[in-house]
N, C-alpha and C positions, 0 to 999 in steps of 0.2 A: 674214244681211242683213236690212235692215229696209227698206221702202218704206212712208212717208208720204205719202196723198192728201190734197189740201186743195182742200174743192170750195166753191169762192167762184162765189158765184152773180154776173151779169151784173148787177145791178141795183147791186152791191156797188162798180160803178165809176162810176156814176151820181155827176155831181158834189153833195154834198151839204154845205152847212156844219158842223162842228163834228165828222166823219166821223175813226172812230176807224181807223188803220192798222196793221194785221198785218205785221208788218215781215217776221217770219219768212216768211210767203210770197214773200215779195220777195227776199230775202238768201241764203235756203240751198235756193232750188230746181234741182234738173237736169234738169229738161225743165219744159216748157207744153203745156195739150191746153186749147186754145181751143173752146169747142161752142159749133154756132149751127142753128138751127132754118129749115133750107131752107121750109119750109111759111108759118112767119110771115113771111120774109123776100120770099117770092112774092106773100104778102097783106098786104104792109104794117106788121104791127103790128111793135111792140113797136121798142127801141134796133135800131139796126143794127148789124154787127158793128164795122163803121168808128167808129160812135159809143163802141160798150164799149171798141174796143181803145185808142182814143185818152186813154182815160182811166185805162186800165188802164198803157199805156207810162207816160205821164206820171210816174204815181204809180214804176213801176218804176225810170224812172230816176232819180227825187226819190230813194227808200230806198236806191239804191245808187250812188249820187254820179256821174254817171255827165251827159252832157250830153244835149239829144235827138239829134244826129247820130249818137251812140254803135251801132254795131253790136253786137248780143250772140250769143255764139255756144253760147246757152243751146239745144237742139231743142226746135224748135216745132210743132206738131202742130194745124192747124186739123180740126174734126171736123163733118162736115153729120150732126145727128141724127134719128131720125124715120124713118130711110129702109125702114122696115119700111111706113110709109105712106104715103111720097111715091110719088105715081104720074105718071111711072116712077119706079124706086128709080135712085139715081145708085149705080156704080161709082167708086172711091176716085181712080181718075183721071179723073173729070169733075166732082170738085168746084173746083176753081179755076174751070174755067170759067163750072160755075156762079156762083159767088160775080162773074165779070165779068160775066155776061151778066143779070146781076142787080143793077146796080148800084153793085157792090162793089169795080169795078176801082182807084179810090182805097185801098180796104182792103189789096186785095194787094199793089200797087206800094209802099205803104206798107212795111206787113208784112214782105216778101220785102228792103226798104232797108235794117230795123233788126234783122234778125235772120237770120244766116244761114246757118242749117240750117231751113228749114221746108218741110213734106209734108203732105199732103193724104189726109182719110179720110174714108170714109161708114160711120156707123155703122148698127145695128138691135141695139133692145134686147133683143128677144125672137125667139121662134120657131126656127128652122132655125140662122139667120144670128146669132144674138145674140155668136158668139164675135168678131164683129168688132168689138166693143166695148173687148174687150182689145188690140186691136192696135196703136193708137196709143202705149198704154202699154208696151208690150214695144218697141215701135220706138224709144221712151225710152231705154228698159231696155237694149236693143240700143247703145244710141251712149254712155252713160253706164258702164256695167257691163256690159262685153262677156261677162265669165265666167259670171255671174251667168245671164244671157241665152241662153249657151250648155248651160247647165246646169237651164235650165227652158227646154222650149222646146214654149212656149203654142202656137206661128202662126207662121206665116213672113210675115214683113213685106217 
């Protein structure tokens, strides 16, 4: 088997004139792992996720012909990172809330209308806990390539 990452950074959906597009991340992917930075997102900076995803769908459904009402049932994997330093650390099932309780409730309602397979992760890249890093990707792994999934079995998702 082979697995291909393509880590396209958030700014990469940033509208930009004359902005070149990567078709192939758009065309031949089986799953998405959307990362967003609970810390900045608590302090303001930077795009929101609402802002990257909106421009991130757009383009997705531009490359693949597809309308925006389109539903895709590509899995979706939102990822709160950092959480080796958020204090408190969020559990993988308190990130949606968080993402509402944060402003983001447009994001999810969004999110959860155009795509429907999506779960919810809190990563840490280091220390103890760093293997939950891998989990959204085996959760992929898992609903894409069951065999595969069962035949490496990184985590239980």
């Amino acid at each position: 088997r082979e697995l291909i990452f393509n880590d396209i950074s958030g700014t990469e959906f940033e509208p930009k004139e004359g902005k070149t597009l990567f078709q192939e991340y758009y065309r031949y992917s089986d799953g998405i792992v959307f990362a967003f930075d609970p810390i900045a997102l608590e302090n303001g900076r930077g795009s929101s996720p609402m802002d990257v995803f909106e421009s991130f769908h757009s383009t997705f459904n531009q490359i693949n012909g597809v309308g925006p009402g389109a539903v895709s049932r590509i899995p979706f994997a939102v990822v709160a990172t950092h959480n080796d330093v958020l204090s408190p650390s969020l559990a993988s099932s308190d990130v949606r809330k968080f993402l509402m309780d944060n402003g983001q409730g447009g994001f999810v309602r969004v999110l959860e209308s155009v795509f429907s397979d999506v779960r919810y992760f809190a990563a840490t890249s280091t220390g103890d806990d760093c293997k939950s890093a891998a989990v959204p990707f085996w959760w992929i792994v898992g609903k894409t390539d069951q065999e595969l999934a069962s035949k490496v079995p990184v985590l239980s998702v």
